[in-house]
TORVEX-392482 format. One record per atom (N, C-alpha, C): residue in one letter; atom name; x, y, z. Coordinates in steps of 0.001 Angstrom, whole numbers, plus 500000, padded with zeros to 6 digits. Layout:
N
<atom r="a" a="CA" px="X" py="Y" pz="Z"/>
...
//
This chain:
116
<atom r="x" a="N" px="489989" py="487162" pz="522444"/>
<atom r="x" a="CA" px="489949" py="485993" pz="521591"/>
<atom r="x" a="C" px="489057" py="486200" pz="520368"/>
<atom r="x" a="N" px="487901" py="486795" pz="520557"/>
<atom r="x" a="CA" px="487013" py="487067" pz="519530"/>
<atom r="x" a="C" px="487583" py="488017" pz="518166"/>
<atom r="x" a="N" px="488671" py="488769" pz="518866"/>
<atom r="x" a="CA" px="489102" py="489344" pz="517523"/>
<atom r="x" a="C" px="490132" py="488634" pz="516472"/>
<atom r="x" a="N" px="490597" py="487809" pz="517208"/>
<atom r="x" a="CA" px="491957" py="486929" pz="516407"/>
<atom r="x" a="C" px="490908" py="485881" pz="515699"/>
<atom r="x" a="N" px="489564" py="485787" pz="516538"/>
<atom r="x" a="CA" px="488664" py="484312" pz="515601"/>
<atom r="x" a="C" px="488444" py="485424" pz="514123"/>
<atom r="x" a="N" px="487895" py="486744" pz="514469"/>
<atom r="x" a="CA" px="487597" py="487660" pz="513136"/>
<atom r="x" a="C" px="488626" py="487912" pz="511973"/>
<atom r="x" a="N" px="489826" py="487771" pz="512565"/>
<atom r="x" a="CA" px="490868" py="488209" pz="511852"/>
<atom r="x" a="C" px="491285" py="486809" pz="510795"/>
<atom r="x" a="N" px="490567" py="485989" pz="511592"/>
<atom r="x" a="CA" px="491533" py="484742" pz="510785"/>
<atom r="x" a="C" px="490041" py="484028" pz="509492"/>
<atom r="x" a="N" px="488771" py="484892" pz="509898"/>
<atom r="x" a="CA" px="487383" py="484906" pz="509106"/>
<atom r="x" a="C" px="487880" py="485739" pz="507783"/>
<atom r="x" a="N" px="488706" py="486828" pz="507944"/>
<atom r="x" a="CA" px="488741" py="487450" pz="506528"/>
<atom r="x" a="C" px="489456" py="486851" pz="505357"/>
<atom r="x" a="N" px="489003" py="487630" pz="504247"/>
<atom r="x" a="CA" px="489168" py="486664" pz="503510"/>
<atom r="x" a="C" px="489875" py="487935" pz="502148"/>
<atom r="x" a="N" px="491265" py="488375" pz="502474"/>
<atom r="x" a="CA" px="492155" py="489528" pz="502355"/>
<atom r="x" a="C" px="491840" py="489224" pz="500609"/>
<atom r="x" a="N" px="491704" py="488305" pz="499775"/>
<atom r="x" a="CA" px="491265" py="488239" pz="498086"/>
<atom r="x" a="C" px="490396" py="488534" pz="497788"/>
<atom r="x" a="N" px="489457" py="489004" pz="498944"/>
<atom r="x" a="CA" px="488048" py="489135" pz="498491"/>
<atom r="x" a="C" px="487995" py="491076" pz="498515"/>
<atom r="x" a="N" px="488757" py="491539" pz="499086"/>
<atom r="x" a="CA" px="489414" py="492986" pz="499677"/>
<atom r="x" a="C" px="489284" py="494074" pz="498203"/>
<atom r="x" a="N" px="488960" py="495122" pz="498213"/>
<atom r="x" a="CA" px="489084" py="496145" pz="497125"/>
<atom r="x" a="C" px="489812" py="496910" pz="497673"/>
<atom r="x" a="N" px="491172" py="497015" pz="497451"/>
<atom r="x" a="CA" px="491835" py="498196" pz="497671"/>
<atom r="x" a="C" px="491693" py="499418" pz="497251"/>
<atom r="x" a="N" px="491976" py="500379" pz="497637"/>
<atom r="x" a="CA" px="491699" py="501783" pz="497142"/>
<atom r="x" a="C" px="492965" py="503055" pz="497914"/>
<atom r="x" a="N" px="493466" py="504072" pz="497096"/>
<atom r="x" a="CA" px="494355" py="505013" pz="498035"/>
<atom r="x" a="C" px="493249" py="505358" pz="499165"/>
<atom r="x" a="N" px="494314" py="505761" pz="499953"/>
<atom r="x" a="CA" px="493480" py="506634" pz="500954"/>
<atom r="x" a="C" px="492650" py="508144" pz="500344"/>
<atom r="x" a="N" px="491439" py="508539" pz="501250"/>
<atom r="x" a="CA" px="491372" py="509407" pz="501285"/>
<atom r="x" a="C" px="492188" py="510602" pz="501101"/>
<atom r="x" a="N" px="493349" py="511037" pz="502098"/>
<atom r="x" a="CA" px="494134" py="511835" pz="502325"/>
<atom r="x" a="C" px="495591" py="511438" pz="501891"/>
<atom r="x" a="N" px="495456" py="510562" pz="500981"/>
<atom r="x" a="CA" px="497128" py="510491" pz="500672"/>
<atom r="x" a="C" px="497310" py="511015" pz="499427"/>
<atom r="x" a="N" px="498606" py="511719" pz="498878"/>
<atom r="x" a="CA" px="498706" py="511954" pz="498462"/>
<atom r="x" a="C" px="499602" py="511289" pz="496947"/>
<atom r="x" a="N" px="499619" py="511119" pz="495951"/>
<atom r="x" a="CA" px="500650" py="510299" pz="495152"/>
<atom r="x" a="C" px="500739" py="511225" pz="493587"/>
<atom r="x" a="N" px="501731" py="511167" pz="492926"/>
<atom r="x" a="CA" px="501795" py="511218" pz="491625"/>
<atom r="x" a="C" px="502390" py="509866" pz="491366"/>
<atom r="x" a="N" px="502156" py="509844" pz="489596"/>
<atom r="x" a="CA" px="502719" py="508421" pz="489210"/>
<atom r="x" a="C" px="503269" py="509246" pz="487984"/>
<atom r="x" a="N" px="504520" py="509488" pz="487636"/>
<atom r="x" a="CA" px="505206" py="509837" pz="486502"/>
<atom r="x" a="C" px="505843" py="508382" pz="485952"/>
<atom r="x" a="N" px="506283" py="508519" pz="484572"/>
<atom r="x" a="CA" px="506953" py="507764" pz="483928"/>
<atom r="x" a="C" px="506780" py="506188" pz="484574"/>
<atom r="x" a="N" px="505407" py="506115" pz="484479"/>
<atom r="x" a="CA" px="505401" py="504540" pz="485843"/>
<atom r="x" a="C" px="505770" py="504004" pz="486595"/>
<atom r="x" a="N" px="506373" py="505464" pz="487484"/>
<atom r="x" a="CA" px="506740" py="505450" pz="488568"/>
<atom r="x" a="C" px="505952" py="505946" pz="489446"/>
<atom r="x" a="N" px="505706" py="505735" pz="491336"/>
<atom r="x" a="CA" px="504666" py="505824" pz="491677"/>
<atom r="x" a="C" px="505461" py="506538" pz="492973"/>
<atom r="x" a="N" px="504969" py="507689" pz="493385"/>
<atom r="x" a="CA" px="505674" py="508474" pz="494905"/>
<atom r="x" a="C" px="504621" py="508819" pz="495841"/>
<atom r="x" a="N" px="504698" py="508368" pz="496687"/>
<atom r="x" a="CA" px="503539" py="509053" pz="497845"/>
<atom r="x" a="C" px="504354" py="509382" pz="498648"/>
<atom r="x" a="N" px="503384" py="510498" pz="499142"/>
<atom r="x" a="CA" px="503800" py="511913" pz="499885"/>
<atom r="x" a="C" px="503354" py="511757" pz="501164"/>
<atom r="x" a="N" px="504381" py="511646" pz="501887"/>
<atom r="x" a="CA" px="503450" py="511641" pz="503458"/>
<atom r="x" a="C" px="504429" py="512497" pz="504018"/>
<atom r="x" a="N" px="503408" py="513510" pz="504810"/>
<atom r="x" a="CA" px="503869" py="514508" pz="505993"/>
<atom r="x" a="C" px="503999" py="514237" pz="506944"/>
<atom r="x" a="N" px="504928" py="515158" pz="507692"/>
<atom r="x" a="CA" px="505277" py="513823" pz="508780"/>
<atom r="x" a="C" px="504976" py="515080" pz="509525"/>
<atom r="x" a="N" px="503897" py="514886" pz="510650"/>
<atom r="x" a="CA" px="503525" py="515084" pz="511781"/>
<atom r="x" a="C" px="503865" py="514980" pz="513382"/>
<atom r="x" a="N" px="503315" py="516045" pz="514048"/>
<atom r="x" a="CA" px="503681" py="515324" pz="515341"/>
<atom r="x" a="C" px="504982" py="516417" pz="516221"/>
<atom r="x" a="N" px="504914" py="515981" pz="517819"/>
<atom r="x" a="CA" px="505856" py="517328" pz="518435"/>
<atom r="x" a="C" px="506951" py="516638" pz="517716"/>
<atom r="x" a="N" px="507106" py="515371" pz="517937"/>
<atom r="x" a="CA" px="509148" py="514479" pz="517589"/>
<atom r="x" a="C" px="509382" py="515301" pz="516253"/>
<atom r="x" a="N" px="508557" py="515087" pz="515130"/>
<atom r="x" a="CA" px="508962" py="514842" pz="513324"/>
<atom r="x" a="C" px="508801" py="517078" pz="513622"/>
<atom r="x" a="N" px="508254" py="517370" pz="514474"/>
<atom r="x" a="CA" px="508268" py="519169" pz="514359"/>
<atom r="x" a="C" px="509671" py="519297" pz="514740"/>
<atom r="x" a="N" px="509998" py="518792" pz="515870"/>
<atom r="x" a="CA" px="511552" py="519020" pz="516801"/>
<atom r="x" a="C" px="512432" py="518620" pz="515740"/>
<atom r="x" a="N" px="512462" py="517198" pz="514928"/>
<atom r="x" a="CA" px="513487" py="517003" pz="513938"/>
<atom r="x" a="C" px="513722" py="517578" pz="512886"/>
<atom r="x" a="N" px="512693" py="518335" pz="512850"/>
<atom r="x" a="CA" px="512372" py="519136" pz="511352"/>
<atom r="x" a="C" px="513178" py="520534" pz="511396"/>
<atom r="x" a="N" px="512927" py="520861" pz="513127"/>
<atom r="x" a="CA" px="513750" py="522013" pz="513153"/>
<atom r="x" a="C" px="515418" py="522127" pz="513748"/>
<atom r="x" a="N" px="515466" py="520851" pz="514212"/>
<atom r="x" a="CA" px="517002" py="520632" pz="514786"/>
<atom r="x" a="C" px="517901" py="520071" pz="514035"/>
<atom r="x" a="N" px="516954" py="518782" pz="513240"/>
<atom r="x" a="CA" px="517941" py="517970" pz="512167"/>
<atom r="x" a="C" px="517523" py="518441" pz="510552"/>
<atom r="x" a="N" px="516938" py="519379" pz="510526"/>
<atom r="x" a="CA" px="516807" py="519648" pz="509053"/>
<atom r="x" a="C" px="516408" py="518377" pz="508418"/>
<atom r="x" a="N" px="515097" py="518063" pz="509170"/>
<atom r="x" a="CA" px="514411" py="516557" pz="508148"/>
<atom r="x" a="C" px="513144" py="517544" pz="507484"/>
<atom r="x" a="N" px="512721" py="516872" pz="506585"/>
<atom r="x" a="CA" px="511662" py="517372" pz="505487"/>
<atom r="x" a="C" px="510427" py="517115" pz="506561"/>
<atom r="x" a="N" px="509277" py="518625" pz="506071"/>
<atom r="x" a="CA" px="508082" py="518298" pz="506648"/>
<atom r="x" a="C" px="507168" py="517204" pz="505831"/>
<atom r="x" a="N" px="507335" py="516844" pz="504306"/>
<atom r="x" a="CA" px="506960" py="516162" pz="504120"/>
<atom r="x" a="C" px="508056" py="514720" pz="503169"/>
<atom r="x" a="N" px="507779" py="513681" pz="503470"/>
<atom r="x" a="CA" px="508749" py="512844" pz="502944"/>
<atom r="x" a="C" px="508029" py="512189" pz="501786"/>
<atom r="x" a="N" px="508738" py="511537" pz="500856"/>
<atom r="x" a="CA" px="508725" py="510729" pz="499302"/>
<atom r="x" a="C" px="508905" py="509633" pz="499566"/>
<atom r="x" a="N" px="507957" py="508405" pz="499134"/>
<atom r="x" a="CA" px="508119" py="507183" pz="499469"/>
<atom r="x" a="C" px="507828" py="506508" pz="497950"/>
<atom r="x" a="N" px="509351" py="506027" pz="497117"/>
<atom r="x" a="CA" px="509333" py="505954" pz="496177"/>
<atom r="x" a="C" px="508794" py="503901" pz="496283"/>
<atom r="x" a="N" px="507955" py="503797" pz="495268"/>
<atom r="x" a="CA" px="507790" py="502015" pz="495367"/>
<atom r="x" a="C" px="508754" py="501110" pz="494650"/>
<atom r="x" a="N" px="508729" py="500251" pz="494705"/>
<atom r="x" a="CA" px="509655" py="499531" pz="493823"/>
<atom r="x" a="C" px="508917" py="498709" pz="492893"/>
<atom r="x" a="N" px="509324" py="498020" pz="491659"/>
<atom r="x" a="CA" px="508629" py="497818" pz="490939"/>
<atom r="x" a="C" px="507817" py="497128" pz="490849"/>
<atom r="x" a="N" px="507252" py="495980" pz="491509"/>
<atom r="x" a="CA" px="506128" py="495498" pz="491954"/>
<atom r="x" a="C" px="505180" py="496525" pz="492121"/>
<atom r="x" a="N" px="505319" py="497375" pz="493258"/>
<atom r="x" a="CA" px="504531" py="498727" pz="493829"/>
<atom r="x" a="C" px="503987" py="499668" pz="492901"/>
<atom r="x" a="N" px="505164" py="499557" pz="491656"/>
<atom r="x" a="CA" px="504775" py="500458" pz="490439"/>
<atom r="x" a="C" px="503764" py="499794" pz="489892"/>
<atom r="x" a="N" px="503500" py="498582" pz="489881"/>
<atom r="x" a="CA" px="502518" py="497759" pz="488928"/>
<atom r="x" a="C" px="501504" py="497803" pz="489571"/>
<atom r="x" a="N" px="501410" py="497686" pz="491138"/>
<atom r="x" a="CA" px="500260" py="497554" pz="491807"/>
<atom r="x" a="C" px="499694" py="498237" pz="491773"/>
<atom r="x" a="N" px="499871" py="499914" pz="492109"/>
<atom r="x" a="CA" px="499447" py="500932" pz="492362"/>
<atom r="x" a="C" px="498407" py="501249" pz="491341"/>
<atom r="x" a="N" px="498542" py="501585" pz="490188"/>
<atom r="x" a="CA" px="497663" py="502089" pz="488969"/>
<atom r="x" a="C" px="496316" py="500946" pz="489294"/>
<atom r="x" a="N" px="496661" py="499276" pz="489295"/>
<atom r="x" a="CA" px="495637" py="498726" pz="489030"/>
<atom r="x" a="C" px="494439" py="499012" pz="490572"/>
<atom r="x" a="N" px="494620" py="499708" pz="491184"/>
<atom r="x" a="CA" px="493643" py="499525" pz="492859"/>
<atom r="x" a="C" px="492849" py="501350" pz="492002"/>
<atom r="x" a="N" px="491581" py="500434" pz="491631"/>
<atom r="x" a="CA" px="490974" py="501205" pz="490832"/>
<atom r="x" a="C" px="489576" py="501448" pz="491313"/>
<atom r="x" a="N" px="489724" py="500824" pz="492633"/>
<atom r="x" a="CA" px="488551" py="500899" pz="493275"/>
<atom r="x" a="C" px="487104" py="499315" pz="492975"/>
<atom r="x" a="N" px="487761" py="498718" pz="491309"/>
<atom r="x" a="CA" px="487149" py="497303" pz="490984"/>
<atom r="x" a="C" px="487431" py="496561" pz="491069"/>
<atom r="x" a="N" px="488781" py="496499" pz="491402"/>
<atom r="x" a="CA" px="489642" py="495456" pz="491078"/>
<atom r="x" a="C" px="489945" py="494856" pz="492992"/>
<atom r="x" a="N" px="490036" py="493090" pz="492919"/>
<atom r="x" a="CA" px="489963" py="492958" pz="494101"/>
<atom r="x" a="C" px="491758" py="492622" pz="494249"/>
<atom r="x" a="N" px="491866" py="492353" pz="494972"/>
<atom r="x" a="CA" px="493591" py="491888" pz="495714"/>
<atom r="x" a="C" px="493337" py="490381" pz="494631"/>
<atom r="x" a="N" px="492453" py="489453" pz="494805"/>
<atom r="x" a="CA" px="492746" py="488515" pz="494327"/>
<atom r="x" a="C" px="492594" py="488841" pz="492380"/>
<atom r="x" a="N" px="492021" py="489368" pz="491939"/>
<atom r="x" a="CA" px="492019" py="490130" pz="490686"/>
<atom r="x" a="C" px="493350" py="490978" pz="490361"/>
<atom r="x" a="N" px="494061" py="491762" pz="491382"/>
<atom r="x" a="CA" px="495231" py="492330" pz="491266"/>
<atom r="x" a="C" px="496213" py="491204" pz="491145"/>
<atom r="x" a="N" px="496339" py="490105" pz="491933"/>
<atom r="x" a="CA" px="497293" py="488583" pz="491961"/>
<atom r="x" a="C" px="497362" py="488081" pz="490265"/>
<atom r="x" a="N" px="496186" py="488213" pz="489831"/>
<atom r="x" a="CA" px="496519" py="487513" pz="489080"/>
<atom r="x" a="C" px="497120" py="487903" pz="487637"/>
<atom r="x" a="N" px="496616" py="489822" pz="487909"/>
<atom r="x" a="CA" px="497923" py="490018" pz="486919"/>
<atom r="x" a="C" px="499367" py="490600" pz="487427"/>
<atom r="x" a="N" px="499400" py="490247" pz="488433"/>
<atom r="x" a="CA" px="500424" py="490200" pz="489121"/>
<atom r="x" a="C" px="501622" py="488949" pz="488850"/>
<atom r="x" a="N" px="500889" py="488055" pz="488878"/>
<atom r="x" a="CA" px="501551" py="486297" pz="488444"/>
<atom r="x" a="C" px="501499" py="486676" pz="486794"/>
<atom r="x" a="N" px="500848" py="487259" pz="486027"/>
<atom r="x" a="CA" px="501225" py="487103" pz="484954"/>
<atom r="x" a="C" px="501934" py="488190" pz="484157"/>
<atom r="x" a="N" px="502738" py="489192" pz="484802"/>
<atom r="x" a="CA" px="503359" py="490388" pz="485028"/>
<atom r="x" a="C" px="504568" py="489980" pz="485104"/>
<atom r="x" a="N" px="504926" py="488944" pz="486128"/>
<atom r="x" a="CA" px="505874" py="488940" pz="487070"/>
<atom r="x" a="C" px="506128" py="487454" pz="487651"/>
<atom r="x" a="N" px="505013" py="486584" pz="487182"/>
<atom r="x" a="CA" px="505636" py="485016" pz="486926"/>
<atom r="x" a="C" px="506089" py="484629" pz="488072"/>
<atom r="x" a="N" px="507731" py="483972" pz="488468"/>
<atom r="x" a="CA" px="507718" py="483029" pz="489629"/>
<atom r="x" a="C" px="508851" py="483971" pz="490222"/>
<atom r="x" a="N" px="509057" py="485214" pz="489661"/>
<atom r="x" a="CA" px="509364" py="486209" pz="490800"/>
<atom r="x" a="C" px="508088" py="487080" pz="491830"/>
<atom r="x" a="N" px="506937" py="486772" pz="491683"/>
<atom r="x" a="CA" px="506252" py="487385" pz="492522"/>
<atom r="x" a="C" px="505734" py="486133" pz="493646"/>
<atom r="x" a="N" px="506414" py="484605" pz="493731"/>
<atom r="x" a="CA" px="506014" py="484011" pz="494576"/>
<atom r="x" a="C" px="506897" py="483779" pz="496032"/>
<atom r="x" a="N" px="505911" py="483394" pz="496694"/>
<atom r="x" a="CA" px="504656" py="483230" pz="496960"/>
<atom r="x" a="C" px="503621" py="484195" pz="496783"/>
<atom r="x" a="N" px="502963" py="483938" pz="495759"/>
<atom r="x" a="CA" px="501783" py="485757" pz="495355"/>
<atom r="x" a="C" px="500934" py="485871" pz="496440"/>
<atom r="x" a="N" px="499975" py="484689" pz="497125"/>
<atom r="x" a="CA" px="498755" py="485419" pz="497523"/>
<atom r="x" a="C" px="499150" py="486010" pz="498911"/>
<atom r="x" a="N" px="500478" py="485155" pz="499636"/>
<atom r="x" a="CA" px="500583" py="485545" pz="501185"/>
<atom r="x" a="C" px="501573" py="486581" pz="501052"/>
<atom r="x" a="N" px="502133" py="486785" pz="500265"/>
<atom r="x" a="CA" px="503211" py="488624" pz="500267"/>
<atom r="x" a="C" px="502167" py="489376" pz="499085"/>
<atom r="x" a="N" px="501076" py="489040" pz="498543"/>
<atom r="x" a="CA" px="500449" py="490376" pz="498398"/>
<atom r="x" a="C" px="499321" py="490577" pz="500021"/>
<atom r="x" a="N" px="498822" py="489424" pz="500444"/>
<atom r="x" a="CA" px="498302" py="490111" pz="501245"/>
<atom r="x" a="C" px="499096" py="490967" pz="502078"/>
<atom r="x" a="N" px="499965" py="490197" pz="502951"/>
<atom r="x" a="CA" px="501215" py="491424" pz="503502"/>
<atom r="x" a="C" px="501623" py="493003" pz="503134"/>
<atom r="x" a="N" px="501921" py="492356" pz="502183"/>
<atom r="x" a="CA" px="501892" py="494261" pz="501158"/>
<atom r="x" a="C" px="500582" py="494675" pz="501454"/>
<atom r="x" a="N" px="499660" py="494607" pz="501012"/>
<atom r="x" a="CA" px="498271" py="495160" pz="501154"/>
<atom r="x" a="C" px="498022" py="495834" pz="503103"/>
<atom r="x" a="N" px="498134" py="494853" pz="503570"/>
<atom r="x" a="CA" px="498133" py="494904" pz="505091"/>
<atom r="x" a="C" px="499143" py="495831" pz="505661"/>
<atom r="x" a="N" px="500256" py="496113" pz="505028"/>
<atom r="x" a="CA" px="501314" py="496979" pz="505383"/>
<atom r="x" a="C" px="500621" py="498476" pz="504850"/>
<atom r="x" a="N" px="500479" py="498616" pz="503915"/>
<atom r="x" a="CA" px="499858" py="499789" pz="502916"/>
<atom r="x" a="C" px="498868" py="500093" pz="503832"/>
<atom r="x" a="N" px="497894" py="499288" pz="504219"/>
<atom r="x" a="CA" px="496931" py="499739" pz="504900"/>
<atom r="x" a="C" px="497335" py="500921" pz="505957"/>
<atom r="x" a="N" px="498224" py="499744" pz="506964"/>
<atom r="x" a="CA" px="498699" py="500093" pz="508090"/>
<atom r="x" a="C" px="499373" py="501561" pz="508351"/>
<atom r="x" a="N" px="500304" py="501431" pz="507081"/>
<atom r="x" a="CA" px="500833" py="502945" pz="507128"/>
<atom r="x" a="C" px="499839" py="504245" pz="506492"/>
<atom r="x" a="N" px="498696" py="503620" pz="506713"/>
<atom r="x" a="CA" px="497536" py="504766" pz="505584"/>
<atom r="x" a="C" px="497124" py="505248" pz="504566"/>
<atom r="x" a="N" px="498303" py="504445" pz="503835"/>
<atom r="x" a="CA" px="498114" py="504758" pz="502300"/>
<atom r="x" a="C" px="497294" py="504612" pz="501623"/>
<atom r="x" a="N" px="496087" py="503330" pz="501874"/>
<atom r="x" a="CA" px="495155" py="502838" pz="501408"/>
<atom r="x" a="C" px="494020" py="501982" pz="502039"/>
<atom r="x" a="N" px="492509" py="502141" pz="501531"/>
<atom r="x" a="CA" px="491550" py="501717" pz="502334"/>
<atom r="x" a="C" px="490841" py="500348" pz="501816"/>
<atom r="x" a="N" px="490297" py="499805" pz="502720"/>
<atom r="x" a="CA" px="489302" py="498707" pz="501806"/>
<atom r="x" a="C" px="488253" py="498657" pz="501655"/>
<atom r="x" a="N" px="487873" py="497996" pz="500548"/>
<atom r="x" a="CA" px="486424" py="498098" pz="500492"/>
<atom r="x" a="C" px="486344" py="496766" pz="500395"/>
<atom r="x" a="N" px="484867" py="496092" pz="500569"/>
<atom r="x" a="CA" px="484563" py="494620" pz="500626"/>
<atom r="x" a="C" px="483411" py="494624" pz="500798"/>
//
Protein backbone atom coordinates (compact mmCIF):
# COMPACT_ATOMS: atom_id res chain seq x y z
CA UNK A 1 0.00 0.00 0.00
CA UNK A 2 2.76 2.37 0.87
CA UNK A 3 4.03 2.36 -2.59
CA UNK A 4 0.77 3.22 -4.56
CA UNK A 5 0.35 6.17 -1.48
CA UNK A 6 4.18 7.27 -3.07
CA UNK A 7 3.26 6.92 -6.49
CA UNK A 8 0.20 8.97 -6.36
CA UNK A 9 2.73 11.84 -4.02
CA UNK A 10 4.69 12.46 -7.29
CA UNK A 11 4.38 15.15 -8.90
CA UNK A 12 5.54 13.86 -12.83
CA UNK A 13 5.70 18.28 -13.88
CA UNK A 14 7.98 18.76 -11.46
CA UNK A 15 10.34 15.71 -13.26
CA UNK A 16 13.66 16.69 -15.41
CA UNK A 17 13.92 14.39 -18.00
CA UNK A 18 17.12 13.43 -19.41
CA UNK A 19 18.36 10.40 -22.16
CA UNK A 20 19.61 7.62 -20.54
CA UNK A 21 22.95 7.00 -19.67
CA UNK A 22 23.43 4.13 -22.15
CA UNK A 23 21.11 4.95 -24.88
CA UNK A 24 21.98 5.63 -27.76
CA UNK A 25 20.24 8.35 -30.41
CA UNK A 26 21.11 10.51 -33.44
CA UNK A 27 18.74 13.32 -34.44
CA UNK A 28 19.22 14.10 -38.27
CA UNK A 29 17.08 16.45 -40.24
CA UNK A 30 14.76 16.72 -36.92
CA UNK A 31 14.35 13.58 -36.89
CA UNK A 32 15.11 11.59 -33.79
CA UNK A 33 16.24 7.45 -33.85
CA UNK A 34 17.23 5.54 -30.87
CA UNK A 35 19.14 2.58 -31.02
CA UNK A 36 18.40 -0.17 -28.81
CA UNK A 37 20.14 -3.61 -28.84
CA UNK A 38 18.33 -6.18 -28.27
CA UNK A 39 19.70 -8.56 -25.80
CA UNK A 40 19.15 -11.70 -24.17
CA UNK A 41 19.18 -15.90 -24.99
CA UNK A 42 15.28 -15.25 -27.02
CA UNK A 43 16.49 -11.76 -29.19
CA UNK A 44 20.30 -14.12 -29.61
CA UNK A 45 18.08 -17.31 -30.88
CA UNK A 46 15.95 -14.81 -33.17
CA UNK A 47 18.80 -13.10 -34.37
CA UNK A 48 20.21 -16.28 -35.52
CA UNK A 49 17.11 -18.29 -36.76
CA UNK A 50 14.88 -15.36 -37.91
CA UNK A 51 17.46 -13.02 -39.20
CA UNK A 52 16.21 -10.13 -36.71
CA UNK A 53 18.77 -7.22 -36.21
CA UNK A 54 21.12 -7.24 -33.12
CA UNK A 55 20.35 -3.85 -32.80
CA UNK A 56 16.88 -2.18 -33.65
CA UNK A 57 15.79 1.73 -34.77
CA UNK A 58 13.06 3.25 -32.98
CA UNK A 59 12.04 6.05 -35.19
CA UNK A 60 9.63 8.89 -33.03
CA UNK A 61 6.89 10.50 -34.42
CA UNK A 62 6.50 13.99 -34.50
CA UNK A 63 5.59 15.00 -31.21
CA UNK A 64 8.76 12.71 -30.12
CA UNK A 65 10.75 14.76 -32.65
CA UNK A 66 9.88 17.95 -30.72
CA UNK A 67 10.28 16.45 -27.40
CA UNK A 68 13.44 14.92 -27.65
CA UNK A 69 15.95 17.95 -28.39
CA UNK A 70 14.11 20.01 -25.60
CA UNK A 71 15.05 17.21 -22.35
CA UNK A 72 18.19 19.21 -21.88
CA UNK A 73 18.67 18.18 -18.62
CA UNK A 74 16.76 22.07 -17.44
CA UNK A 75 13.94 21.82 -18.71
CA UNK A 76 11.09 20.19 -16.54
CA UNK A 77 8.08 17.93 -18.19
CA UNK A 78 5.91 20.77 -17.07
CA UNK A 79 8.33 23.43 -18.93
CA UNK A 80 8.48 20.87 -21.91
CA UNK A 81 4.15 21.05 -21.87
CA UNK A 82 4.17 24.18 -22.37
CA UNK A 83 6.00 24.45 -25.45
CA UNK A 84 4.49 21.62 -26.35
CA UNK A 85 0.76 23.35 -26.23
CA UNK A 86 2.26 26.06 -28.04
CA UNK A 87 3.96 23.89 -30.82
CA UNK A 88 1.10 21.83 -31.24
CA UNK A 89 -2.08 23.63 -29.77
CA UNK A 90 -5.31 21.40 -29.32
CA UNK A 91 -3.66 18.53 -31.12
CA UNK A 92 -1.44 17.76 -28.20
CA UNK A 93 -4.56 17.50 -25.79
CA UNK A 94 -5.00 16.32 -23.23
CA UNK A 95 -1.13 17.69 -22.67
CA UNK A 96 -0.31 17.13 -19.07
CA UNK A 97 -1.81 13.34 -18.66
CA UNK A 98 -0.34 11.90 -22.27
CA UNK A 99 2.87 13.77 -21.67
CA UNK A 100 3.18 12.29 -18.43
CA UNK A 101 2.41 8.79 -20.01
CA UNK A 102 4.91 9.36 -22.73
CA UNK A 103 7.48 10.33 -20.21
CA UNK A 104 6.59 7.19 -17.99
CA UNK A 105 6.70 4.93 -21.06
CA UNK A 106 10.27 6.40 -22.15
CA UNK A 107 11.31 5.84 -18.82
CA UNK A 108 10.12 2.37 -18.70
CA UNK A 109 11.66 1.24 -21.85
CA UNK A 110 15.13 3.01 -20.69
CA UNK A 111 15.46 5.55 -22.83
CA UNK A 112 15.48 8.16 -20.30
CA UNK A 113 16.15 9.17 -16.60
CA UNK A 114 14.83 11.65 -14.07
CA UNK A 115 16.00 14.06 -12.27
CA UNK A 116 13.96 16.04 -9.53
Amino acid sequence: MKSNAKEQDKNYLDYIPVPGKQVRYEISEGKVTIYQENRGMFNCIFQVLLKKPKVSQIHLDEMGNFIWPLMDGKRSIFDIAEQVKEQFGEKAEPLYPRLVKYFQMLKDYGFIEFRN
